[in-house]
C-alpha positions as CSV (number, residue, x, y, z in Angstrom):
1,X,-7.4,296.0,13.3
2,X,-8.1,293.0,11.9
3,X,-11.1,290.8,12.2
4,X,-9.7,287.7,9.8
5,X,-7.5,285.8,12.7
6,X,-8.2,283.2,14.1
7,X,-9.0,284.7,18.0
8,X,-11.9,287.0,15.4
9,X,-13.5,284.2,14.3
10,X,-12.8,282.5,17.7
11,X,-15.2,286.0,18.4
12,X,-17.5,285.7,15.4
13,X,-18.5,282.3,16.6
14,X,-16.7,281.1,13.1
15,X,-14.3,278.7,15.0
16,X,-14.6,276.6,18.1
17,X,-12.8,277.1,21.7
18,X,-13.1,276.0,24.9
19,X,-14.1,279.1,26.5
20,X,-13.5,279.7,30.3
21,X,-15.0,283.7,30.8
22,X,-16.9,286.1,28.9
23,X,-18.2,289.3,29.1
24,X,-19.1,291.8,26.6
25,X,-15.7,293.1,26.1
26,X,-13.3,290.4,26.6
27,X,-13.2,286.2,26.0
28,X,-10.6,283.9,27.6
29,X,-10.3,280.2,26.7
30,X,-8.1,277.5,26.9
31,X,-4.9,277.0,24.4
32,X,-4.6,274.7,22.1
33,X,-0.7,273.9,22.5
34,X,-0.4,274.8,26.5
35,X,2.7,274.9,28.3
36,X,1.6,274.4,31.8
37,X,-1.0,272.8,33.3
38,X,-3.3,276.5,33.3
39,X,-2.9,278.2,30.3
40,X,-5.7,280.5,28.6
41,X,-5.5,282.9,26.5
42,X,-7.6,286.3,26.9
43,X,-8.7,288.5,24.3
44,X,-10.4,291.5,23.5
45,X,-13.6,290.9,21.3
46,X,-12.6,293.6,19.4
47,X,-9.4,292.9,17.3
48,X,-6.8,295.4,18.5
49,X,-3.2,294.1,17.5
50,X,-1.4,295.3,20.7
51,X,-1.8,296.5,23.7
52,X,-0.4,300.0,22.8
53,X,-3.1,300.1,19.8
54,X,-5.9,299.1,22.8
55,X,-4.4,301.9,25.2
56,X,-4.4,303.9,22.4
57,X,-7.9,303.4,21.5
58,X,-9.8,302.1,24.6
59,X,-7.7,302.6,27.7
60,X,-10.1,300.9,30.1
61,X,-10.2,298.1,28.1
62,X,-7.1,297.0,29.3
63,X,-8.1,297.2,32.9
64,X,-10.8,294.8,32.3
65,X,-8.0,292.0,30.0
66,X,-6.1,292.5,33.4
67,X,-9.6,291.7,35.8
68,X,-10.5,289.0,33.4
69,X,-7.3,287.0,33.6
70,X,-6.9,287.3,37.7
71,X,-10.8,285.7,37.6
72,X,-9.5,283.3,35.3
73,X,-6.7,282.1,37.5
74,X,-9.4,282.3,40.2
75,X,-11.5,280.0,38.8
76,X,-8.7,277.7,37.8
77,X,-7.3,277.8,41.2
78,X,-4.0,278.6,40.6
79,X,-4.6,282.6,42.1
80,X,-2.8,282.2,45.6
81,X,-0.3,280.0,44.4
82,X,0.9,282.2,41.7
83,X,0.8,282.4,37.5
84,X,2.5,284.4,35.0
85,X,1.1,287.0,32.5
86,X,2.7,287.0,29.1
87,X,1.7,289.3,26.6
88,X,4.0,289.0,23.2
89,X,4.2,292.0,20.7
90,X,5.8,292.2,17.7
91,X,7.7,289.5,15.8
92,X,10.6,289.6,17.8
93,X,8.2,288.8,21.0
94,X,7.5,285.7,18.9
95,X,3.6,287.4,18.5
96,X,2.0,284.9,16.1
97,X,-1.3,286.2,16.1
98,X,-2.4,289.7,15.3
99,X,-5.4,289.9,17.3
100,X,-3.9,291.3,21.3
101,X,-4.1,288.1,23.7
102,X,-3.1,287.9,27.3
103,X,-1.4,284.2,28.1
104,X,-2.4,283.4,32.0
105,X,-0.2,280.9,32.5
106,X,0.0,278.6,36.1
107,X,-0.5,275.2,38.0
108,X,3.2,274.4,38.0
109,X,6.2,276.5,39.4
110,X,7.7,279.3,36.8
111,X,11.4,279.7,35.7
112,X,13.0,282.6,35.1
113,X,14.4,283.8,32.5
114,X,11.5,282.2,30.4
115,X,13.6,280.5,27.7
């Protein structure tokens, strides 16, 4: 784990973001380079790399990542239309930050495959 990226000291208070949800465990807010009109990234506040170190580690935790990001869709009003859940892991998956984040991506319709 690693406390020193950006989402930790997004966390620690240490860096600014536009958040949309909280709770104890988990923080969602708004990317800085979006590609759709919804899209928010949602972490946990502790700094697990991936979601296999989480599951590993805190199984429940990922229930509540999961929770967090249908809210936030809720709350951004994109919930009955539909929105996409990215999670990237590893290099090849084009993971450019080591702290676990959920993307909750929406407001527009979705292609597939991604790109």
């Amino acid at each position: 784990m690693n406390p020193d990226t950006i989402f930790g000291k997004i966390v620690a208070g240490e860096v600014p973001a536009d958040k949309v949800y909280e709770t104890d465990n988990v923080l969602a807010f708004r990317d800085l380079q979006p590609q759709a009109p919804v899209h928010v990234l949602v972490i946990p506040k502790k700094p697990y790399q991936t979601a296999a170190e989480l599951a590993a580690a805190e199984p429940a935790l990922i229930g509540e990542l999961i929770a967090a990001a249908h809210e936030v869709a809720t709350a951004a009003g994109i919930a009955e239309t539909g929105y996409r859940l990215v999670v990237n892991t590893g290099k090849d998956a084009n993971q450019t930050v080591d702290h676990l984040h959920v993307h909750v991506i929406g407001g527009r319709a979705m292609s597939w495959p991604p790109g």
